[in-house]
N, C-alpha and C positions, 0 to 999 in steps of 0.2 A: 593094317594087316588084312581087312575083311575088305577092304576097298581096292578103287584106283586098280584092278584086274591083276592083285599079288597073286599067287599058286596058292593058299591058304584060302581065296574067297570061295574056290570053285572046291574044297576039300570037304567032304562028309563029317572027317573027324581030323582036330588040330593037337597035334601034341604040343604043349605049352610046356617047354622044357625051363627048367631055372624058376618055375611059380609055384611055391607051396600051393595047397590046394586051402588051406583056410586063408591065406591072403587070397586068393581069385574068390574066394566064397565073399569075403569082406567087399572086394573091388564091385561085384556084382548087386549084391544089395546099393553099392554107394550108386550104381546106376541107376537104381530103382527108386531109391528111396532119397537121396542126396545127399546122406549122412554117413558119416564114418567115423570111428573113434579112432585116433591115432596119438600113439603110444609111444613112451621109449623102447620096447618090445617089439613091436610092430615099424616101425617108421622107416629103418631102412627099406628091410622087407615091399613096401607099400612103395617108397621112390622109387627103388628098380624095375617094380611091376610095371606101375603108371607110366613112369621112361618107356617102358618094351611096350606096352599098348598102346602108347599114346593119348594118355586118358592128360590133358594139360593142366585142369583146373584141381585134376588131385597130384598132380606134379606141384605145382607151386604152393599146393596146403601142405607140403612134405617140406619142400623146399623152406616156408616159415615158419615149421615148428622147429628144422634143425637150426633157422636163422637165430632164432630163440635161444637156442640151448647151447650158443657157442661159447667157449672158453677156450682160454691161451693154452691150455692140456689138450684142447681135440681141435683147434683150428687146424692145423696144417691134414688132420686126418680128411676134416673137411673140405679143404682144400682137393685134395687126390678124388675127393668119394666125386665132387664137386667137375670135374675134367672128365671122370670117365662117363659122368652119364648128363654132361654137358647143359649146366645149370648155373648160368651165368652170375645171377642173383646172389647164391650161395657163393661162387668163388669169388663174388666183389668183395663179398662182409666178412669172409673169412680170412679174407686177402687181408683188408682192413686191421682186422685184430691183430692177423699174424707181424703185422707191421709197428701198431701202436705199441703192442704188449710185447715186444721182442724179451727185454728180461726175464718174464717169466715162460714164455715157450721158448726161449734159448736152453730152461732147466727141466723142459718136457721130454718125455721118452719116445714121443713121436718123431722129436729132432733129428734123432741118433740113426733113423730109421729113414730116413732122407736119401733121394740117389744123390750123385756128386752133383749132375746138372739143378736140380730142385734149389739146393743150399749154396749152390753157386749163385742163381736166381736171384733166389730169398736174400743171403747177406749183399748182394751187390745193389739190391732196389736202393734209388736213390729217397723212400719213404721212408724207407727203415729206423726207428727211433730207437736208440740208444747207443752206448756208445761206444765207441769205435776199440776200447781195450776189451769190452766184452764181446764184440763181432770178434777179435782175435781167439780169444778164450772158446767159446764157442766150438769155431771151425777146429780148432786142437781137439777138442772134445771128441768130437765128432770121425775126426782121423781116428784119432785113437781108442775108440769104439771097433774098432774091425781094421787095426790098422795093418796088416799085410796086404789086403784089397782096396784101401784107401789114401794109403801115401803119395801114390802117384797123383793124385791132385791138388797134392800140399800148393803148389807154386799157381794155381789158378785159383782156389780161395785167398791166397796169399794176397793175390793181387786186391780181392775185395778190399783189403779194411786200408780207409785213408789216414793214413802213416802222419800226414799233416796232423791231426786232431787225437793222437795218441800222445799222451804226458811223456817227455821224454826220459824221464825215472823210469816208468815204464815199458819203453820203447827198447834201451840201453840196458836193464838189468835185468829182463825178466821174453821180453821178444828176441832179441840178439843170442842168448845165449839159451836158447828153447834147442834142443837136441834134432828135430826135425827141421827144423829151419836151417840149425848149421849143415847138414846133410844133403840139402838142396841147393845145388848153384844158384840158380835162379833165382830162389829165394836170399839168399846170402848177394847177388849181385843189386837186386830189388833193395836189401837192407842197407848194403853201402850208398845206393845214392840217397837214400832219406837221412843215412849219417852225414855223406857230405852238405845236403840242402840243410839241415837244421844246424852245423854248425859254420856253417861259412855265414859274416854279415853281408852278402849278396843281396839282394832284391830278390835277382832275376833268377828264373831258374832254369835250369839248364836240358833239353830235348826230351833226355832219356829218361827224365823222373816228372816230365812234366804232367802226363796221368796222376802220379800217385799221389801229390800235391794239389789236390781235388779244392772244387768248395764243399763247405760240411752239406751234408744230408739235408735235404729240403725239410722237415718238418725234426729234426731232430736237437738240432742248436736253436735253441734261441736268445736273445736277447734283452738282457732286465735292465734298468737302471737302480745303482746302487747309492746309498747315501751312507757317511762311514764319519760318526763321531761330530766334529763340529760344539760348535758354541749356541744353542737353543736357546729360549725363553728366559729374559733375565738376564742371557749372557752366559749362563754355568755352560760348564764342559760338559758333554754329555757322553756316554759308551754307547748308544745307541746306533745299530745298525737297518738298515731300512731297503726293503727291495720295492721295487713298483711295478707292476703287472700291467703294461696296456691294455694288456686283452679284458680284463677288470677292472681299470681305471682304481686299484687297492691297493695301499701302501701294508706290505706283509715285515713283521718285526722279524728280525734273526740275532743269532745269537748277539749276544753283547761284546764289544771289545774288555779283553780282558783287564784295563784298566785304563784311567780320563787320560786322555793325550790330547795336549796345546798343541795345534799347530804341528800335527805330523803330516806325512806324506801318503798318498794310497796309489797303488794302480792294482789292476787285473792283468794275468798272464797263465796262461794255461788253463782258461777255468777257474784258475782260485784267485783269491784278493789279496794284497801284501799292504800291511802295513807298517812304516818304516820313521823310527825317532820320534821327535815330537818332545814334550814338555812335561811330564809325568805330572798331574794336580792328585795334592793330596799324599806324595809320597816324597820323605823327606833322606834316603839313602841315593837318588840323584836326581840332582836337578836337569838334566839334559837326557834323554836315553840313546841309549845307540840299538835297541834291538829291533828285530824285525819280526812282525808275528803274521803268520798265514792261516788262510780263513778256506775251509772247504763245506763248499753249498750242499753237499752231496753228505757230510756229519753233520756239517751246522757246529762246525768247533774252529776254535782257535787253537795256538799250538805257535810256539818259538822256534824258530831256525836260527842258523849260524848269526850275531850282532853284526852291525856296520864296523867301520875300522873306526870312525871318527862320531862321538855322539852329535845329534845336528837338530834342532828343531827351524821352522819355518823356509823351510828347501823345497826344492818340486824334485820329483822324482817322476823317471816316463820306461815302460816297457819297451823293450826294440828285442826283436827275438827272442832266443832265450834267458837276454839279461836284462836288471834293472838299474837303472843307470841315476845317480843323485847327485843334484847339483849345488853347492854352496848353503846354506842356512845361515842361524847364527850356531856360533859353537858354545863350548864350555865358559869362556874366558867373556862371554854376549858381543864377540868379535864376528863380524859378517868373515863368512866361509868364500875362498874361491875354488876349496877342493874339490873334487869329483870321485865317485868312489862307482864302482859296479859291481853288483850282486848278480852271482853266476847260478841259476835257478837249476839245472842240471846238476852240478857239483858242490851245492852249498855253502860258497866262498863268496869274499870280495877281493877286490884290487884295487888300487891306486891309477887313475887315469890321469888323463894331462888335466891339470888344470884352465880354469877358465881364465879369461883373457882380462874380465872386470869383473870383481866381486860385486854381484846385484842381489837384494832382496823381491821376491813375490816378480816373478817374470813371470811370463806364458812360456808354455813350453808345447814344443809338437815337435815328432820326427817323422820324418818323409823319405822314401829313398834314399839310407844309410846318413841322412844329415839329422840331426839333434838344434832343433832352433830355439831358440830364447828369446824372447821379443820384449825388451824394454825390462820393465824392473824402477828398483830407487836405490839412491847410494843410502850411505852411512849417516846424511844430512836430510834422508827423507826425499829427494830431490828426484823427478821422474829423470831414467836414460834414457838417450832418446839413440839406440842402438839396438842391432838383432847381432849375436852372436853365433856362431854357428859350429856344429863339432861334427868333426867328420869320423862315423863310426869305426869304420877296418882299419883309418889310418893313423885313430887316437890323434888327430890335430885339430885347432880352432883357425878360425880364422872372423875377421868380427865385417860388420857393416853400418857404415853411421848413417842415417835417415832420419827426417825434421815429421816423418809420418807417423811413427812408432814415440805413443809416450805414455802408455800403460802402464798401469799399477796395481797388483792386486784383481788379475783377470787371468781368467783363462783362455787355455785355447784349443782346437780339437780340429781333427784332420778329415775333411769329406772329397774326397775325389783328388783331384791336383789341388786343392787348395789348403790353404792351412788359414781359418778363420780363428780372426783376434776376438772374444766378446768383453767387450763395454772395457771397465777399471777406472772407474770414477767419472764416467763418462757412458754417454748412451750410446756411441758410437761402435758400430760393427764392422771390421775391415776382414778382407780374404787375401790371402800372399799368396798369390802365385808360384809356385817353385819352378816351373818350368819356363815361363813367363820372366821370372824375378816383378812383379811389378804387383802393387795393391790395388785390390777393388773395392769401391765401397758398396755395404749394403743399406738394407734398412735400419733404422737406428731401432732398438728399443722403449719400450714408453720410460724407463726413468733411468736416471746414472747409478749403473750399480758395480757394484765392488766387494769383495771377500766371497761371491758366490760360486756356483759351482759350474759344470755345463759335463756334457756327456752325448754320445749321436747314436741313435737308434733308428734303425730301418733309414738311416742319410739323410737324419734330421738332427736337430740341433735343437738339444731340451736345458734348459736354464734353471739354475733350483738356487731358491734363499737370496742368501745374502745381503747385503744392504744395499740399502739404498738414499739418495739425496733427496730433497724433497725442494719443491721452486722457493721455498722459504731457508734453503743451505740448513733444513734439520735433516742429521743421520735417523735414520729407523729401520728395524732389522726387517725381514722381508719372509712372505711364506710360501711366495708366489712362485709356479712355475709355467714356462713359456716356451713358447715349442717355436723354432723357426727353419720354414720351409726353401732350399738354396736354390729349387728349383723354381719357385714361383716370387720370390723374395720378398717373403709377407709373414708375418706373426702370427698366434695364434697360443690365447691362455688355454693352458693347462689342468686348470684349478689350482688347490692348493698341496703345499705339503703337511704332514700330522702337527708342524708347531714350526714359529719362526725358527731359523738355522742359518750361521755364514760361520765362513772357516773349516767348513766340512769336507770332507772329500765325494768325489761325483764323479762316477764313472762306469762304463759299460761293462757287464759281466755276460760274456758267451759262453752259454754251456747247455747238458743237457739237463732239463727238466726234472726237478727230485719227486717223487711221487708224495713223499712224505710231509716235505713242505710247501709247494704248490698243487 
């Protein structure tokens, strides 16, 4: 102002408009003396000044006291304060929070006080952590805080939240039928093709909804591996459920299953866990069960839905959209199953599907674009198949393939790219199928033959957990080990261990958003 030839250097006397006079009294000593006390009283006061004079080094002591005193109630005010008087530092870290801590500045009163481009901004950063039925709830809020001057933006927040990663209970009972949403074509034209995409068994999806079937939020899903009951130390059944934090290398307990189950079935869908049949230890009103119990990370509870049609223990059971689909077991009668049953996660039902072509125990199972593969198994003799089955989803038919390559038992299998890898089953051998290809590849083998363990893929690895294993002397011993194998570089790599030996367990990927409570 006093420099560089402004109209203020050559001026007698300077009006300093917008400066109390005891903040310039304070700024003046801070010249002289190099000290300033700065306040929650003072601190605004003292940024703006230092801003308009250009004093930089008591800009950025303003800048870090308010970096200091940030909270998910005054980020985003920080944010605004942060833009107008062009303080980069302040709107990174405020940025920061307002993105980690979405849940609770979602229930700030600052929120409400947002222009439509700010929260259009805000909910659409692809940082944004939390989850996507609360970005909807939110942006409702927020209309309807002032909604005669805000509705008109209904169908441009609308657009934010990825309809993909919204539970579809909620999608269908509580978004569909929201009063502002029926009221806006757009938005009602946007809702129909996420109903068409979610219940069509398609793949592919189609031009117009291809935006809104986003991938999730960069920092906001992530991925655990989960371990769900099995046979532990001794052999006993155990209710024990187990998450694994990479980021921690920490096996974190969660709630217990509500009761021992032999040889049930598990997958993940939607965020939550399903556990399905199994062998009831310890309760003598049935020996087989048919129910299904669902596990949410976010209670930490179990909780019963609709039973299967048919009781079934030692089946696989695999997620494909919004159904879960189970294949054969033994039943009631210890008779090998060839039924097929699918559980409609939407509508809380099951039905009766085609059955399979061979009734097999312990096969691999993977689905890949709308096919459901089964790869080997053992008949009723114990005897390995040496056949991959295959079920074609939309059109509910089988059709089988015989191969002298497939003779698995008691392995899993899990899907990375175009491939669908077989791991081990009494055997160290790791094979990849090609779907596209039709043709197997082999990889590295494992260091020992293992069998009854689990496997699971995280970040497009391929993590191995328990089960047994053969020893060069043909001794069985249960196994604690887990093993990570890399498809890119096609090499191995221990794990450590898990909390206690474990085979017969379920293992499998849980994507969701992060519970503050329990991690």
């Amino acid at each position: 102002m006093f420099c560089n030839n402004f109209k203020e250097s050559h001026q007698a006397k300077v009006d300093l408009k917008g400066i109390d006079s005891n903040i310039l009294y304070q700024i003046i000593l801070y010249v002289y003396t190099g000290e300033i006390l700065i306040t929650a009283d003072n601190v605004l006061y003292l940024f703006e000044a230092s801003s308009m004079l250009q004093y930089v080094k008591l800009f950025e002591a303003c800048s870090l006291y308010l970096q200091d005193k940030l909270t998910p109630d005054n980020c985003l005010s920080m944010i605004r304060l942060s833009k107008i008087l062009n303080c980069q530092n302040l709107n990174t870290k405020a940025k920061a929070m307002a993105l980690k801590y979405f849940p609770d500045v979602a229930s700030s009163e600052d929120l409400k006080e947002l222009c439509a481009f700010e929260l259009i901004d805000y909910l659409g950063d692809d940082e944004l952590c939390g989850e996507e039925e609360q970005v909807f709830e939110t942006l409702m809020i927020w209309i309807r805080h002032d909604l005669q001057a805000r509705q008109g933006y209904i169908h441009d927040l609308f657009r934010k939240v990825r309809l993909q990663y919204v539970h579809p209970t909620f999608l269908f009972h509580f978004i569909a039928n929201d009063s502002l949403i029926q009221s806006s074509p757009t938005c009602r034209n946007i809702l129909e093709s996420a109903r068409r995409q979610m219940f069509s068994l398609y793949s592919t999806s189609a031009p117009d909804i291809k935006p809104l079937w986003h991938v999730p939020r960069r920092y906001s899903y992530q991925e655990f591996l989960i371990l769900i009951g099995g046979r532990k130390d001794n052999q006993q059944t155990t209710r024990d459920v187990l998450l694994y934090d990479e980021k921690t290398s920490q096996w974190l307990s969660l709630a217990k299953l509500p009761v021992r189950l032999y040889k049930a079935s598990s997958v993940s869908l939607h965020s939550n866990i399903y556990v399905l049949g199994g062998r009831p230890i310890n309760d003598n009103r049935s020996p087989i069960s048919d129910n299904i119990y669902i596990f949410s990370l976010k209670l930490n509870q179990w909780r019963l839905v609709e039973p299967m049609l048919i009781p079934r223990y030692s089946h696989r059971s695999i997620a494909y959209k919004n159904y879960i689909f189970s294949f054969g077991g033994i039943g009631e009668n210890q008779e090998i199953l060839n039924s097929v049953e699918r559980y409609d996660s939407i509508y809380n039902t099951c039905e009766n599907m085609a059955n399979m072509p061979v009734a097999v125990l312990h096969p691999a199972v993977a689905a890949k674009e709308q096919r459901i593969y089964l790869f080997g198994g053992e008949d009723i003799m114990q005897n390995p198949v040496r056949l991959i089955q295959v079920y074609h989803v939309s059109r509910n038919m089988w059709f089988r393939m015989e191969t002298r390559i497939v003779k698995n038992v008691c392995a899993p299998a899990v899907v990375i790219g175009d491939q669908i890898i077989i791991v081990g089953g009494y055997t160290r051998r790791i094979i990849a199928y090609d779907t596209k290809a039709n043709k197997f590849v082999k990889c590295a083998d494992m260091k020992d033959r293992r069998m009854h363990h689990g496997a699971a893929v995280i970040k497009n690895k391929l993590f191995v957990t328990g089960g047994r294993r053969l020893t060069t002397d043909n001794v069985i011993e249960d196994s604690d080990s887990m093993d990570c194998y890399d498809p890119e570089t096609n090499t191995w790599t221990p794990k450590g261990t898990l909390p206690h030996k474990l085979f017969d367990h379920g293992c499998l990927t849980l994507q969701c958003v992060p519970c503050p409570n329990i991690l």
